[in-house]
N, C-alpha and C positions, 0 to 999 in steps of 0.2 A: 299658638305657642303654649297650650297647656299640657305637654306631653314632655317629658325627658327627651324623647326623640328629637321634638318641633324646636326646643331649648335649644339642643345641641348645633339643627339645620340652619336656625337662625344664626347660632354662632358662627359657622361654617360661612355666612353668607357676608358677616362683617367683618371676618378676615380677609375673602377675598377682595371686598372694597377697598378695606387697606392697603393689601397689596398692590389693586391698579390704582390707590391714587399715590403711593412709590412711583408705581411705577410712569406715571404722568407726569409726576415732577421731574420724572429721570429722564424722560422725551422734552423736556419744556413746555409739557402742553397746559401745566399748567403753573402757579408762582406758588412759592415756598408758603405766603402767607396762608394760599386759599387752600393749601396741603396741612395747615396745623391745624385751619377751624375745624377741615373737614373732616381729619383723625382725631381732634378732641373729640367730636361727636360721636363719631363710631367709639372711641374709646368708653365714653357714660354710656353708651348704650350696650358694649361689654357687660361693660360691670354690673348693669345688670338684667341680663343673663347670667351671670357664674351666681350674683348673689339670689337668683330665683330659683336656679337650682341647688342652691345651700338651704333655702328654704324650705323646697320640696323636699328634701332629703333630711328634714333634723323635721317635720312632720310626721315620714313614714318612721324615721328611728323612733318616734315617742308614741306612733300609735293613730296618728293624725290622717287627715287626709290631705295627699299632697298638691290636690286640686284648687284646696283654698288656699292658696299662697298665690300673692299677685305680685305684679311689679312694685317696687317701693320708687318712689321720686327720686332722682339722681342726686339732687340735694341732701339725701338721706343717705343714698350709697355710695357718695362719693365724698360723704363726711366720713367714713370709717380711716380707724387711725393702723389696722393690722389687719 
């Protein structure tokens, strides 16, 4: 995942998990609770991604290289307030 591309594939890949575990809860296949862990989780793993690539890109805008920008702890990016 160190490519803008691999960023974006990945994102692609936790939406559609989202989607089938909707969609599971919508079959009964599976319970409401085990559908909020499991989109919390994909949800901090969202966030970063979008925040990896806010990274990469305030890097290239300053001149940086957007290669060194890594994951930050969920803890970190799931403290942001806006």
């Amino acid at each position: 995942m160190t490519t803008d591309d691999g960023i974006h594939a990945q994102i692609s890949e936790l939406v559609a998990r989202e989607r089938a575990l909707r969609a599971q809860l919508q079959a009964g296949e599976i319970d409401r609770a085990d559908e909020q862990a499991q989109l919390r989780e994909l949800e901090v793993q969202l966030d970063q991604c979008w925040d990896l690539l806010r990274q990469r890109e305030a890097l290239r805008d300053s001149g940086g290289d957007p290669a060194s920008a890594s994951v930050r702890p969920a803890s970190e990016v799931e403290g942001y307030l806006g």
